[in-house]
C-alpha angles and dihedrals in degrees: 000000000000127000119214122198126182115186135181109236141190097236127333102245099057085040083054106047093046091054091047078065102047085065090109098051083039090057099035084053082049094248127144122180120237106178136003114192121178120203114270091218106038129049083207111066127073131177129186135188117213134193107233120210100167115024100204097050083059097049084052084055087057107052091043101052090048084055102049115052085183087076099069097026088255092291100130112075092179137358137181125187138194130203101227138185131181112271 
């Protein structure tokens, strides 16, 4: 199972810089990340796709991180995420 986030965000390198810090939280929650694009267009939208290994510590990820701004240095200004599989 995959998890895909996509997240409005003040500027990418902040963003970046804060999500590189939340590893450790990613990897505690098993997540590992697969794939981060940025909009080509836009220096405010990010989306990642994550490798899940327990569904319901990365819900708890989730729901943390939408909880503490201080997570992401208060970069992301809204997110929404989907638990996805291969049809």
């Amino acid at each position: 199972m995959q998890l895909i986030c996509y997240q409005n965000i003040t500027s990418y390198a902040p963003w970046k810089a804060a999500f590189d810090a939340d590893d450790e939280a990613r990897r505690d929650a098993g997540l590992t990340v697969l794939q981060i694009w940025r909009d080509a267009d836009s220096d405010t939208h990010a989306f990642i796709l994550l490798q899940v290994s327990d569904r319901s510590r990365a819900q708890a990820w989730i729901d943390r991180s939408a909880a503490l701004s201080s997570d992401d240095g208060a970069t992301v200004t809204h997110a929404t995420a989907y638990f996805i599989e291969t049809a």
